[in-house]
C-alpha positions as CSV (number, residue, x, y, z in Angstrom):
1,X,-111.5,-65.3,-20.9
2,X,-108.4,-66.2,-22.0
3,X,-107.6,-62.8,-23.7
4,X,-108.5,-61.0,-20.9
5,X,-106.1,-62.3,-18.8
6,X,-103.2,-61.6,-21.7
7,X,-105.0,-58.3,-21.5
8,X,-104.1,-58.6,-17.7
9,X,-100.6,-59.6,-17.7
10,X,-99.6,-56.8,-20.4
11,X,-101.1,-54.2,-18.3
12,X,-99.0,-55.6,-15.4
13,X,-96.5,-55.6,-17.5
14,X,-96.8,-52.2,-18.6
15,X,-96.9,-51.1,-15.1
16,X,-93.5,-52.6,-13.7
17,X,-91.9,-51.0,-16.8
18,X,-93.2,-47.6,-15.5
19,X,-92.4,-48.0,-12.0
20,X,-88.9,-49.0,-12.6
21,X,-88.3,-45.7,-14.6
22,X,-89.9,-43.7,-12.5
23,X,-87.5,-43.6,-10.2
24,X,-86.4,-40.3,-9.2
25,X,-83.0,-39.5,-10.6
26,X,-81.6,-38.1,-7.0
27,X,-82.5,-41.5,-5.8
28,X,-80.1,-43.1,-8.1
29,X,-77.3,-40.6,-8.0
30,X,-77.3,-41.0,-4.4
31,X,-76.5,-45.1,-4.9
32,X,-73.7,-44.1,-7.1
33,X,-72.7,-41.0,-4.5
34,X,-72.8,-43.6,-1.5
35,X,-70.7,-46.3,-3.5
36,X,-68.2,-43.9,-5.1
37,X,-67.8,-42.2,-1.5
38,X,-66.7,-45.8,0.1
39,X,-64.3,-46.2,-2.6
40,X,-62.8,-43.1,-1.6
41,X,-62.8,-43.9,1.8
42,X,-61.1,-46.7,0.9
43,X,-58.7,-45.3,-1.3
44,X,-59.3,-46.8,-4.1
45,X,-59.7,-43.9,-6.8
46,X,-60.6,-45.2,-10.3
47,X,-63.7,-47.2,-9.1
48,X,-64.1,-44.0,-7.1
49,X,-64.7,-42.3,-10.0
50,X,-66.9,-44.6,-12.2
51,X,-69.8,-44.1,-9.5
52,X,-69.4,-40.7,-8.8
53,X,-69.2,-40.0,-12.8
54,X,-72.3,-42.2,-12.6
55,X,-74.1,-39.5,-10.1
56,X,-72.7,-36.5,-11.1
57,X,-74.5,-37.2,-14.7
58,X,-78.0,-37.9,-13.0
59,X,-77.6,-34.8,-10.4
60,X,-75.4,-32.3,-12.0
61,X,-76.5,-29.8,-9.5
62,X,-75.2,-31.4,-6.6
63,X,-72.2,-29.9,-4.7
64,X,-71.4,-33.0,-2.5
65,X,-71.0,-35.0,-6.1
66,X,-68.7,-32.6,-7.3
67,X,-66.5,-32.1,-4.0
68,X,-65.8,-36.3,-3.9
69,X,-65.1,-36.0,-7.8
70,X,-62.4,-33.0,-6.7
71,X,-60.7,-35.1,-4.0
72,X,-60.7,-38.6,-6.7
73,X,-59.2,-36.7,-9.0
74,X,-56.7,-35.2,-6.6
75,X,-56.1,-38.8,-5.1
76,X,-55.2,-40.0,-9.0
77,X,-52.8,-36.5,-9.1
78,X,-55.1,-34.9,-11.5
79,X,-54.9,-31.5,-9.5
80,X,-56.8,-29.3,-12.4
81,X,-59.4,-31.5,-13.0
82,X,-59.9,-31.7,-9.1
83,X,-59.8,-28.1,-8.6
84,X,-62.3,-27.9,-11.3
85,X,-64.3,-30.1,-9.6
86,X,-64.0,-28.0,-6.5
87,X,-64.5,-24.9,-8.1
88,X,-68.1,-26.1,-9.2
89,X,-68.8,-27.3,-5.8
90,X,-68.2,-23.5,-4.6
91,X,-70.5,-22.4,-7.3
92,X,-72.7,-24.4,-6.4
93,X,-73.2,-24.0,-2.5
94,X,-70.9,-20.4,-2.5
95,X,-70.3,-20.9,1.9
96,X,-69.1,-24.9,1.6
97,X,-66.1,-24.9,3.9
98,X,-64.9,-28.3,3.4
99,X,-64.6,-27.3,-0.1
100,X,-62.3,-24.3,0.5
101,X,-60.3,-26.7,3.4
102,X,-59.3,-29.2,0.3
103,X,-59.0,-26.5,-1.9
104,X,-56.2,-25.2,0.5
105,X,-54.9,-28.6,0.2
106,X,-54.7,-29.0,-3.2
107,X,-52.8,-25.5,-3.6
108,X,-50.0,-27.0,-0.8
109,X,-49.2,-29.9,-3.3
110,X,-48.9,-27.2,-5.9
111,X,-46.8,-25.2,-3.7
112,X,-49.1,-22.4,-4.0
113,X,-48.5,-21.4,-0.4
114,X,-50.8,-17.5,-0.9
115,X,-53.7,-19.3,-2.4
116,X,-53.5,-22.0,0.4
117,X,-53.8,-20.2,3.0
118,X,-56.4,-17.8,1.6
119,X,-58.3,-20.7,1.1
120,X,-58.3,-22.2,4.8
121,X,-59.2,-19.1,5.9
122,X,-62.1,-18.8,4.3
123,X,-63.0,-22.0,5.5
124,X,-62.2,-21.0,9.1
125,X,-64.4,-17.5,8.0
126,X,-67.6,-20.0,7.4
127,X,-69.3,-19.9,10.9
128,X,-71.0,-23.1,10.3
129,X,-67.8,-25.1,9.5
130,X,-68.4,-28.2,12.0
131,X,-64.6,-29.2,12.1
132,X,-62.1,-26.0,11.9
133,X,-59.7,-27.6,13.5
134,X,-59.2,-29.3,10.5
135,X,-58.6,-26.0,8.4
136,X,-56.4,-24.6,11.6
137,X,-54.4,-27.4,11.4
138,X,-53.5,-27.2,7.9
139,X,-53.2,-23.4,7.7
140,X,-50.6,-24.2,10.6
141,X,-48.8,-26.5,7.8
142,X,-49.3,-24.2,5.6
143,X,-47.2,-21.3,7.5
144,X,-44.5,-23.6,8.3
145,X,-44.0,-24.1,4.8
146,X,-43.5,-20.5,4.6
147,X,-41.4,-20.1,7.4
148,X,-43.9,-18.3,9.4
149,X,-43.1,-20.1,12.7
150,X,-44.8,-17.9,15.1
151,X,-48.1,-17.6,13.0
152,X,-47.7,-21.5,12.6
153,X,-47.7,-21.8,16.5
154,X,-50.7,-19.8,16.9
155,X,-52.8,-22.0,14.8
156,X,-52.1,-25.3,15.8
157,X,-53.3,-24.4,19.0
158,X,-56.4,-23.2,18.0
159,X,-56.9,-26.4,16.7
160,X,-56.3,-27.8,19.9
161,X,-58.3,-25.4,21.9
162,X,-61.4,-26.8,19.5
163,X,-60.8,-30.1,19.7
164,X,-57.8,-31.7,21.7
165,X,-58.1,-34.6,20.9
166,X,-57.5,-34.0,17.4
167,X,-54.2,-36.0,16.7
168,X,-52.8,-33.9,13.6
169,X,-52.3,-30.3,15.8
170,X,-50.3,-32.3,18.2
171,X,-48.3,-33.7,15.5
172,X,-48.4,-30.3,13.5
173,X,-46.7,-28.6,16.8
174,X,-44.3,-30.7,17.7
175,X,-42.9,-31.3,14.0
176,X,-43.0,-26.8,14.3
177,X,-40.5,-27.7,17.6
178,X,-38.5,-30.1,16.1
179,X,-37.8,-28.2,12.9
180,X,-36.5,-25.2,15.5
181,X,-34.7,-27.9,17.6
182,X,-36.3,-27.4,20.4
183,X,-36.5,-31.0,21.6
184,X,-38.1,-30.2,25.2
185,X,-41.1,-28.4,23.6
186,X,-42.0,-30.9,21.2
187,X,-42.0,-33.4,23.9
188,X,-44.3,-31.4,26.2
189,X,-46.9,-31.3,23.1
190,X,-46.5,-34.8,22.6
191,X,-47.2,-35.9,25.9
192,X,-49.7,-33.6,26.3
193,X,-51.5,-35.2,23.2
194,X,-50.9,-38.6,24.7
195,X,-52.8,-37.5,27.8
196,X,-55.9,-37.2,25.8
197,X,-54.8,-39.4,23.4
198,X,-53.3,-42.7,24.9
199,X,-53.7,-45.2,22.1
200,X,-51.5,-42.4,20.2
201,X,-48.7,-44.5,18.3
202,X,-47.7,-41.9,16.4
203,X,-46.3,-39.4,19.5
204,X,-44.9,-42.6,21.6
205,X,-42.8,-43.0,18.1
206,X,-41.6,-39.4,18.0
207,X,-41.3,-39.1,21.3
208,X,-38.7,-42.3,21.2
209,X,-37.2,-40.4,18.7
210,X,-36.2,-37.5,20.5
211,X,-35.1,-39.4,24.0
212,X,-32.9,-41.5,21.5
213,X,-31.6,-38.4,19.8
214,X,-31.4,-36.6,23.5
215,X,-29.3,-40.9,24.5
216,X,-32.0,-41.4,27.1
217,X,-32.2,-44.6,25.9
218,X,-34.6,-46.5,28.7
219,X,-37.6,-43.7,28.0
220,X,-37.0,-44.5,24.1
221,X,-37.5,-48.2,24.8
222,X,-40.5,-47.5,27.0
223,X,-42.1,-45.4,24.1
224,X,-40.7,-47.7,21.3
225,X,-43.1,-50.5,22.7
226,X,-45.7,-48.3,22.9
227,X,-45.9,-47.7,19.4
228,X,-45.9,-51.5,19.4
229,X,-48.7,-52.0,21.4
230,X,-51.0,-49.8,19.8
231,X,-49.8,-49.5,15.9
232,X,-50.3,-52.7,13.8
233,X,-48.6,-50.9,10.5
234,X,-45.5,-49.3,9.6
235,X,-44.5,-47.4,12.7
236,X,-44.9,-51.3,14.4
237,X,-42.3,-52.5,12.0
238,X,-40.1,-49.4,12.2
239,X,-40.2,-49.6,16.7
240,X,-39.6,-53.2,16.3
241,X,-36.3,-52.9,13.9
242,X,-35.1,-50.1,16.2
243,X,-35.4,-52.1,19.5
244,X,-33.3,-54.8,18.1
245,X,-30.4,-52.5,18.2
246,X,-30.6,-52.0,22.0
């Protein structure tokens, strides 16, 4: 009996062996996808890139893999191998608007202002993009850069028509304002993001900046410890130094 139950135990064996590799490999990219994805979140780009490398090699074909590898690479400043990335991402799933939105990106840190913007709008041209006030937003950017205030107007509030409580438009407006020194108008955005956005630190900050530029110094304070109250980073540490002087 007793070789029948080695005979036993190598089957079993046998059988573990086979049901570890079996596996499908989709299953395991999607480990390495889900891990390299926090990373990223997380900013931390090299171990960002061990994992996705890891899932890109077991599903080649998958343009979700090869968009996160595009925006690693573009974290380390690798901008052609990131656009590569991209690139096969588009190939890959030809109507992917999130690729095309950090494509658009990409070409701003190139300062290839044409590109850029022909890439966000064929983002905003994909009917099923869920967040185009994402793309809006940075075309909006995108025009400033150029010079192309009125254009750059036009966009940021599309962004805000779609979602207003998205806190970038507001900012992307304002800053449009403030570059054309036109104090008054960049407040009214501000507190009009505020109004949906309350917690906002980052318009109380630039709004104290323009009351303090403007000497209304009591409304500068007020916003000042704003920022406090709802920022625990740098823009805390910046309101804090400035109400020291007052």
């Amino acid at each position: 009996m007793r070789w029948l139950s080695y005979l036993c135990c190598i089957f079993l064996f046998i059988n573990c062996v086979n049901c570890a590799s079996s596996i499908p490999k989709k299953e395991e990219a999607d480990v390495y996808f889900h891990l390299g994805d926090s990373y990223l979140r997380e900013g931390k780009y090299i171990p960002a890139l061990q994992e996705l490398l890891k899932a890109v090699k077991l599903d080649p074909q998958n343009p979700d893999i090869h968009l996160e590898l595009g925006l690693a690479y573009m974290g380390r400043g690798n901008l052609s191998t990131a656009e590569s990335e991209f690139k096969k991402a588009l190939q890959l799933r030809p109507n992917y608007a999130a690729v095309y939105n950090n494509l658009g990106l990409l070409y701003l840190r190139q300062k290839k202002w044409q590109q850029a913007e022909k890439s966000f709008k064929k983002a905003l041209d994909i009917a099923t993009y869920p967040t185009p006030e994402v793309a809006y937003t940075n075309l909006g950017s995108c025009y400033v850069l150029q010079h192309k205030y009125t254009q750059a107007e036009g966009t940021f509030r599309s962004a805000l028509e779609i979602n207003p409580r998205y806190l970038p438009a507001y900012v992307g407006l304002g800053g449009l304002w403030e570059t054309l020194n036109q104090q008054d108008k960049a407040l009214k955005v501000y507190q009009q993001g505020i109004y949906y956005i309350p917690d906002a630190a980052t318009l109380y900050f630039r709004m104290a900046m323009i009351y303090l530029n403007k000497g209304e110094r009591p409304k500068a304070r007020e916003c000042l410890e704003k920022t406090i109250q709802f920022d625990n980073g740098a823009l805390r540490q910046h309101a804090q130094k400035l109400l020291e002087t007052f």
